[in-house]
Residue, then its C-alpha position, 0 to 999 in steps of 0.5 A: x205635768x205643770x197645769x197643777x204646779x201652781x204650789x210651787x209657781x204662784x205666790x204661796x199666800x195664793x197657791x195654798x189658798x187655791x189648794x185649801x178652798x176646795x178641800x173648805x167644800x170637801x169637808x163642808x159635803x163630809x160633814x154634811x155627809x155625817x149630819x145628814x145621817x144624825x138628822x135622819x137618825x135623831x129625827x126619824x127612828x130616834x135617841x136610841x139610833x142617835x146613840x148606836x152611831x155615836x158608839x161606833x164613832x171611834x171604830x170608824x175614826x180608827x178606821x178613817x184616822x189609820x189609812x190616814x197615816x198610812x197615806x201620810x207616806x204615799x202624799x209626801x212621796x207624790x208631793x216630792x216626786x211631782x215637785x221634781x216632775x218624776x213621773x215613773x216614780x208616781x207611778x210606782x208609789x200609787x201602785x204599791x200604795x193602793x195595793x198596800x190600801x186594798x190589803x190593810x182594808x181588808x185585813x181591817x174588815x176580818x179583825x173588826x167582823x169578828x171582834x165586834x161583840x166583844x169591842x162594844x161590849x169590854x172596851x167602849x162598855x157600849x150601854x146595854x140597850x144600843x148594843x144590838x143596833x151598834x153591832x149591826x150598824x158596825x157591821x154593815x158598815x165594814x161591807x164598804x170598808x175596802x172602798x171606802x180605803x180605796x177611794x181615800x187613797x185616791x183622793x190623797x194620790x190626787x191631791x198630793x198633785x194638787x188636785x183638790x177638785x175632783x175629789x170634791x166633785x167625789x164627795x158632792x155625787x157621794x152625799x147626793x146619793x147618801x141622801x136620797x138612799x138613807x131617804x129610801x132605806x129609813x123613811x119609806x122602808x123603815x130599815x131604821x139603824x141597818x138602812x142608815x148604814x146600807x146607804x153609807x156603805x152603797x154611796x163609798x162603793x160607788x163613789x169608789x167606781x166612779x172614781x177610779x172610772x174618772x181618773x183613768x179616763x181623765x188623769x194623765x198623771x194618777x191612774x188606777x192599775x189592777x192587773x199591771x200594778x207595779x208593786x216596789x219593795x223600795x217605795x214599800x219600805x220608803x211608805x213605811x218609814x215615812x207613813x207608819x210613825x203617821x199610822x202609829x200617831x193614828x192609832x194614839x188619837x183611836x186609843x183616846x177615842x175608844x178611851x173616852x167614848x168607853x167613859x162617856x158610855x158610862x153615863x147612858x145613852x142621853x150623855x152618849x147621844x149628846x157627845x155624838x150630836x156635838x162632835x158632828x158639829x165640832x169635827x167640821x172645825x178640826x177638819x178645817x184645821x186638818x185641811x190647812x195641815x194637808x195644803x201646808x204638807x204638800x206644799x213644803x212637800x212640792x217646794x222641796x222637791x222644786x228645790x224652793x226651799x225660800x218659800x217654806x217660811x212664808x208658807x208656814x206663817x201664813x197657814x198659821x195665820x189664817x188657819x188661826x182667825x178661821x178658828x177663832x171666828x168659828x169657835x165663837x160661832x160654836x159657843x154662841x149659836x151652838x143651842x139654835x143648831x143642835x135644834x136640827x138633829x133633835x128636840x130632845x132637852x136632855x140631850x141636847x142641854x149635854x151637847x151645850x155643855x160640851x161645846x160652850x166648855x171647848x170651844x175657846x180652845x179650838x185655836x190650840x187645836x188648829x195649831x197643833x194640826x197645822x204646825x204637824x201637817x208642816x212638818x210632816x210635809x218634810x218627811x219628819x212624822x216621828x215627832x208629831x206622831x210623839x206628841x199626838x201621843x202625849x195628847x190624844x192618850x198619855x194627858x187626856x185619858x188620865x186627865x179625863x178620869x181624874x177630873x171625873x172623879x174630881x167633879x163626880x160627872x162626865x164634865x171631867x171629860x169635857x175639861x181633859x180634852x182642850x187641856x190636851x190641845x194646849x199641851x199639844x201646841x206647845x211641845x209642836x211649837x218648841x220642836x219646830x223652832x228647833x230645826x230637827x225637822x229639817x234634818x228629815x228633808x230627803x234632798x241634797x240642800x244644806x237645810x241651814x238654807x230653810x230659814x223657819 
């Protein structure tokens, strides 16, 4: 079990990097994955189609962001265990894990189905006339969802052990085949917004094949069992203890987003499609900031379990610190070329003056953003995911959605919006900082180690 134990071995500056590098490349194809299908919407069916797919971008993030928590639980719990080479107990939390995965996917599949119509219409007020293609885009989409569940809880079972590798070679074969399909589907048989959608939806589930096909084959730790899975009531009640205040602190982040995609809504489809433009680009900064999060968890995660507890200070101040510079030199990127890049989804003026203003008013505060990913996928590293759920609370709903619809009032357009949203960073950042200098965090470590031994 030791050829992936380089986190708790090597130098931390050099095992976190080893473990962030392909996760860059992951969420470099992930996006790419998303613009691809912005290009392909902009570009070939047109503003209308742009807007339909941005409608949906909170739905999917709830989606996304909800597994993301769930898996929260079942990363730390493989992240310790390997750490202290238990290989039965991996076993059984990935069994009970997946089938937790394939249950809530399924579950989210009927809800969404069902409650489609009434979602656009009274909570994201989607505008008139994108709501039939939102809709059969929405739910085209939900036909993958169970793979697209089932191939996320894979890829976190293998990097908890770190292995950041072949989920990237997952993701690399997913977009190819994204491509070539939303070339087939749109370009040559005009399936417009229903085609962007099949392609999604047909590259998740073979990708989702293809992994489990992988793994099982070529993974002597991780493996995918459907007919002998062995599905434990302990390791149920420690996923949720550890991963539902990570679930709930996802469902806060979704509630601000359907909050703030219904008031953009409000403004018509120009403004809608000129929010989605953006955050397909801005997403790649925050999922780079998320990636530095994943690599610090599972390292204190891996070095708790190896009884390491020297390295977490460094580790800490180091992933702070290069998360940081990354940030700032993507964030002036952002602001300067932003206009030349835009050019790529679509020549519409309107649309992408909008995107302009968004991005040139956030992004200098991506670096408070970065911090408050960072510092969180730290702490939850040790088992502490309350706290950070808390604050995600506090920034994603309780400050930025009253914040948004006072400043809109205040300046009578949808740059109110643009201004409550960096402001949530900010206060985000801080109340992250206060708690972890106060050493709470340690109390949630789950080993026999005096924690005044954690220096912070």
């Amino acid at each position: 079990m030791n050829n992936k134990k380089y986190l708790i071995e090597e130098h931390p500056w050099k095992g976190i990097l080893k473990f962030t590098i392909p996760l860059f490349g992951a969420t470099a194809i992930q996006q790419v994955y998303s613009i691809v299908d912005a290009i392909i919407a902009g570009r070939f069916i047109g503003v209308n189609a742009l807007a339909s797919v941005g409608a949906n971008s909170p739905i999917i993030q709830l989606a996304a962001t909800l597994f993301f928590g769930l898996s929260i639980g079942a990363n730390i719990l493989i992240s310790q265990n390997y750490g202290a080479g238990n290989k039965d107990a991996i076993r059984n939390v990935i069994d009970t894990f997946m089938i937790m995965a394939y249950v809530s996917s399924f579950l989210f599949f009927i809800f969404v189905f069902l409650l489609a119509e009434p979602i656009h219409k009274y909570l994201l007020i989607t505008p008139n006339e994108i709501l039939p293609s939102s809709i059969k885009y929405m739910n085209t989409i939900l036909i993958g969802i169970i793979a697209l569940f089932g191939y996320s809880g894979i890829s976190a079972s293998l990097r908890a052990t770190g292995d950041t590798k072949t989920p990237l070679v997952l993701l690399v074969i997913s977009n190819i085949i994204n491509l070539l399909l939303n070339i087939l589907f749109v370009v040559v048989f005009d399936l417009n917004i229903v085609g962007l959608a099949l392609a999604t939806t047909i590259s998740q589930i073979l990708v989702f094949v293809l992994g489990i096909v992988i793994i099982n084959t070529r993974n002597e730790i991780i493996k995918i069992h459907f007919f002998n899975s062995k599905f434990k009531i302990d390791v149920l009640k420690d996923l949720i203890s550890i991963g539902l205040p990570a679930a709930i602190q996802a469902t806060f982040m979704s509630i601000g987003a359907f909050a703030i995609q219904a008031l953009i809504n409000r403004f018509g489809v120009v403004i809608v499609a000129g929010y989605n433009i953006a955050m397909r680009l801005e997403i790649i900064i925050l999922a780079i900031s998320m990636n530095f999060g994943q690599a610090l968890s599972v390292f204190i995660a891996q070095n708790i379990g190896a009884n390491k507890f020297d390295r977490i200070k460094y580790g800490v101040n180091f992933t702070l610190a290069i998360s940081m510079a990354v940030s700032i030199v993507l964030g002036i990127i952002m602001f300067v070329f932003c206009e030349y890049i835009l050019l790529l989804f679509t020549s519409d003026k309107d649309v992408i003056d909008q995107s302009v203003r968004y991005l040139k008013t956030v992004a200098p505060f991506y670096m408070a953003a970065t911090f408050t990913y960072v510092l969180s996928g730290g702490i939850r590293g040790s088992g502490a995911t309350l706290v950070p759920m808390i604050v995600s609370a506090i920034g994603q709903v309780i400050l930025r959605i009253p914040l948004a619809y006072i400043f809109v009032y205040i300046f009578k357009s949808v740059d109110g919006v643009w201004f409550a949203i960096p402001m949530s960073w900010l206060s985000g950042s801080i109340l992250i900082w206060i708690y972890y200098k106060s050493n709470k965090w340690k109390n949630h470590i789950r080993v026999n180690k005096p924690v005044a031994e954690i220096k912070t």
